[in-house]
N, C-alpha and C positions, 0 to 999 in steps of 0.2 A: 646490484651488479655483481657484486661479490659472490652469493650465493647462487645466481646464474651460470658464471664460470666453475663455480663448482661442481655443480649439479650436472653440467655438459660433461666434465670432465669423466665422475662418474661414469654418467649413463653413456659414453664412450667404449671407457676400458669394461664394462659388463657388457656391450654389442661384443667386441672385441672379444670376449673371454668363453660369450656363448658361441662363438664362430670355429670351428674346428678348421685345421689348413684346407679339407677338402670342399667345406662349405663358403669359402668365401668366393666374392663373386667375380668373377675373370673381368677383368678389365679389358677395354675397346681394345680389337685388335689381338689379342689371348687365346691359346687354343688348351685344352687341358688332354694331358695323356696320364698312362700309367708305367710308371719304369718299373720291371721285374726285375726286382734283385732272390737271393737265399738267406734265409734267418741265419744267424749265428752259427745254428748247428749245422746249417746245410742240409736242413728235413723239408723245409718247408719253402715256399716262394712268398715272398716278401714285397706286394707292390708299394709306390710311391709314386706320391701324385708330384706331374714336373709340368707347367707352363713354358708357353712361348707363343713368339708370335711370327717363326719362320714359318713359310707356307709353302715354299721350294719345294717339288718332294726328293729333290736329292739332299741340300741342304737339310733335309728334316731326317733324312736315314742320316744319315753324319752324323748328325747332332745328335739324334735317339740312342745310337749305337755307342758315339762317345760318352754321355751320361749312362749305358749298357753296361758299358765296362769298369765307370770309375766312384764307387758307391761314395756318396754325401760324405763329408768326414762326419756330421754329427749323426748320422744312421746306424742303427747297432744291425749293422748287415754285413753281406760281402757278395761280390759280383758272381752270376751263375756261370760264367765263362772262368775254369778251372786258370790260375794265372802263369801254368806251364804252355797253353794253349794261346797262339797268336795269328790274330786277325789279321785276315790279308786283302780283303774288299767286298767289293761288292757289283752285282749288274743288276738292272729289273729291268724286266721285259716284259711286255701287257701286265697284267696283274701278278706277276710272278717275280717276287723279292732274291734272287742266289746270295747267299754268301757262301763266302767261301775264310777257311781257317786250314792251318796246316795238318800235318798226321796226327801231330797230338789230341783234337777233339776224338777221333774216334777210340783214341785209348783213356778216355776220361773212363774213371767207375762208372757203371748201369744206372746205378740211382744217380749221380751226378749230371748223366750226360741228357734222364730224360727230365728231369728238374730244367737244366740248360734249354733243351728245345721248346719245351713247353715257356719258357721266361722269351726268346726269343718269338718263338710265333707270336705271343699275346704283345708283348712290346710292339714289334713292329705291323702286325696286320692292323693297328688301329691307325697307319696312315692311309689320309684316303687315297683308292686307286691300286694298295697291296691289301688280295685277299688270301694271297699263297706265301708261303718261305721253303723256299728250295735249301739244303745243307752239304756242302760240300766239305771235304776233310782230304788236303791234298788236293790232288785234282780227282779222288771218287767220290760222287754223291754217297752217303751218307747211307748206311746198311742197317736193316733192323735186324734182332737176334737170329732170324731166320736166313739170315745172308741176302735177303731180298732189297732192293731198293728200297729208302722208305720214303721217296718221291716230294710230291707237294703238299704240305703243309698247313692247312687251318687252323684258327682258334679252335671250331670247334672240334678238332682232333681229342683234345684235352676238353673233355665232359667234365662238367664241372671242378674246371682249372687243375690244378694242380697244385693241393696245400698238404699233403706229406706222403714220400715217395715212398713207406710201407704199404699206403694204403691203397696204391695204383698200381695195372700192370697192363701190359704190352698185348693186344691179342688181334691177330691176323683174322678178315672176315673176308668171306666173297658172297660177293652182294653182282644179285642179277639187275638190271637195266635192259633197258631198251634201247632198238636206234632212229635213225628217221622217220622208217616204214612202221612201227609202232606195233610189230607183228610177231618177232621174235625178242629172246632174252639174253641179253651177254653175262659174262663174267666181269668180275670186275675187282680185285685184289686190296685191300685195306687196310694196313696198319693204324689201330685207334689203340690211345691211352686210356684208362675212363677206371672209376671206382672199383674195386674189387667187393662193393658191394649191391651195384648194379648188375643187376644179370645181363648175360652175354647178349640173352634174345630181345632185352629193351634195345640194347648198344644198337642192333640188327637194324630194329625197326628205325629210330632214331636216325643213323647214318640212312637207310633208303628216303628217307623223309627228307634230306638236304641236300639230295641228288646227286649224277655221278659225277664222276671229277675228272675219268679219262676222255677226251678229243671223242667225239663220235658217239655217245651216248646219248639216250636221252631221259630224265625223271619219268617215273611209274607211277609213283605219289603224289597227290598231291601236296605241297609242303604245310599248307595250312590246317590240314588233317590232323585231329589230336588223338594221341595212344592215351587209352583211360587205365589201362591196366594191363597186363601181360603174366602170364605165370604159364609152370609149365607143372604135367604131373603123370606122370609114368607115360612117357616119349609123345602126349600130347599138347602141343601147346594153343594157349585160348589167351585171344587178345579182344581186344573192348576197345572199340574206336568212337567217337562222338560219331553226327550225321554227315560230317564233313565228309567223311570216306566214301558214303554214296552219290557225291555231288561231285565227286573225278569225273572232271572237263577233260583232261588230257585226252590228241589226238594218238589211241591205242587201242589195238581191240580190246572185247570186255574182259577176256583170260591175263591180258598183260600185267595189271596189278596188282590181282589176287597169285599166280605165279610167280612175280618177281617178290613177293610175301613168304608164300610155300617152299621155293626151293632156294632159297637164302636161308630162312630157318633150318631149312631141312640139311646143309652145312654140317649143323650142329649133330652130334654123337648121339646126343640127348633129345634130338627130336625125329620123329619120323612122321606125325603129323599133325594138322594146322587147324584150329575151329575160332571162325570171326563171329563177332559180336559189333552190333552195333548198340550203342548205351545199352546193354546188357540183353536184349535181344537176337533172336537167330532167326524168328519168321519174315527173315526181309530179302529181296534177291538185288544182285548188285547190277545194276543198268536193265532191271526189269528182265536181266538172262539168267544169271547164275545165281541157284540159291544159297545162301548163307547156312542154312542149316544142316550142315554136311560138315565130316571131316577130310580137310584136302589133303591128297600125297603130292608128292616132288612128282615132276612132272615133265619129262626130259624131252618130247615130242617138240616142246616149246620154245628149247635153247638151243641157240645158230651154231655155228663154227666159231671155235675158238678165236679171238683177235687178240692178234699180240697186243703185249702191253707197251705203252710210248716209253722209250727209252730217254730220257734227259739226259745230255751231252752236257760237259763241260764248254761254259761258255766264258768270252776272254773277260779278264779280271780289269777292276777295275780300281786300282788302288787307293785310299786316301791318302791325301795331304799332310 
């Protein structure tokens, strides 16, 4: 009997020792998230796995937001929220999280402040029912380097997160979409973070792949569609899509896809035009009209009247407890 209690005892603390905090298994009733904290030196984003078993989704921003702000004592971190800067509530509205902090966030350093957003979108978009985080500073939404709104907020803003703010930078796209009628191309304004080692014209494709985000649009892509490769080389650029791209269902004419491609790229300084590939082929036509083996120009026939951009209003606050 002796050596049975031993032996448990063991083969106990070695389950135990092979179980890392993030692998053990959430008990009945348990939800698992990730709190974004800043490494030591404030380079990097720092997550941390935090259980619970509130479901509220107000109770659950409270909650996310206070473990947001107040790093573990035993975590060798420090909160992305600069601690001259103080929080002042919060509203959601459909899928759209506001916070709001006073004048101090927008005078946080650059690298600080997109380490912060980035730590904030990803914390909170992972409750369900928030896919956006609006940022208010004061009562103004929240300005990108270009004095432009920097509006509503996704994870996937931050392409592949945000783990050292050298190696990320700030770049404004206009990405064309569609609208009901599935006939013409709109504008559509962008602020993405994303690697300084990804090219601009993946970022392009990428964001038209996850469709638009202003009221009135509608996707061009199918999202399921995979970019095989992209590169660009003296202002032409050649993209490689699997067969997915010839299987766009979407209700648009057959010019709306391949254009909202062409004059999004075509954006860019460095391009002026476009040759599609499908798995490394060009003798294919797209919907049986348009053939593939051609280079295509921007194409302005295509693109409506300009539509304003939705303007976000300050909405009333709603304080915590």
């Amino acid at each position: 009997m002796r050596r049975f209690r031993i032996w448990l005892v063991l083969l106990t603390a070695f389950l135990l020792a092979g179980c890392t905090r993030g692998e053990l298994p959430l008990e009945e009733g348990e939800a698992f998230y990730q709190v974004y904290y800043l490494n030591s030196s404030a380079t990097r984003l720092a997550p941390q796995e935090y259980r619970t078993r509130t479901v509220d989704a107000d109770l659950l921003i409270q909650e996310l937001m206070d473990r947001f702000m107040k790093v573990p004592a035993d975590l060798d971190a420090q909160a992305a929220l600069s601690n001259k800067v103080a929080y002042q509530g919060y509203k959601q509205e459909d899928m759209v999280l506001y916070l709001y902090f006073d004048n101090g966030y927008a005078s946080m350093p650059a690298g600080r402040e997109i380490l912060c957003r980035a730590a904030l979108v990803r914390t909170l978009t992972q409750i369900p029912g928030i896919d956006y985080i609006s940022i208010y500073s004061g009562d103004q939404l929240l300005m990108d380097k270009s004095g432009m709104p920097a509006g509503m907020l996704s994870a996937s803003d931050f392409i592949d997160s945000i783990s050292d703010v050298n190696a990320y930078e700030r770049t404004e796209l206009t990405l064309y979409f569609t609208d009901g009628a599935g006939e013409q191309l709109f504008a559509e304004k962008r602020e993405v973070v994303h690697n300084i080692n990804t090219s601009v014209e993946k970022v392009i494709l990428e964001e038209l792949l996850s469709g638009p985000r202003q009221p009135g649009l509608e996707p061009t892509l199918d999202p399921g569609t995979k970019l095989l490769n992209v590169s660009t080389n003296e202002n032409v650029c050649y993209l490689n899509f699997d067969a997915g791209f010839l299987n766009n269902s979407l209700e648009v004419k057959d010019y709306i896809p391949i254009f909202s491609i062409v004059n999004s790229l075509s954006e860019l300084s460095s391009v002026n035009r476009v040759q599609i590939s499908i798995n490394g082929a060009q003798n294919m036509k797209f919907r049986d009209s348009i053939e593939l083996n051609a280079l295509f120009e921007r194409n302005l026939d295509y693109i409506g009247e300009e539509r304003g951009q939705i303007e976000l209003k300050p909405l009333e606050r709603i304080e915590e407890e």
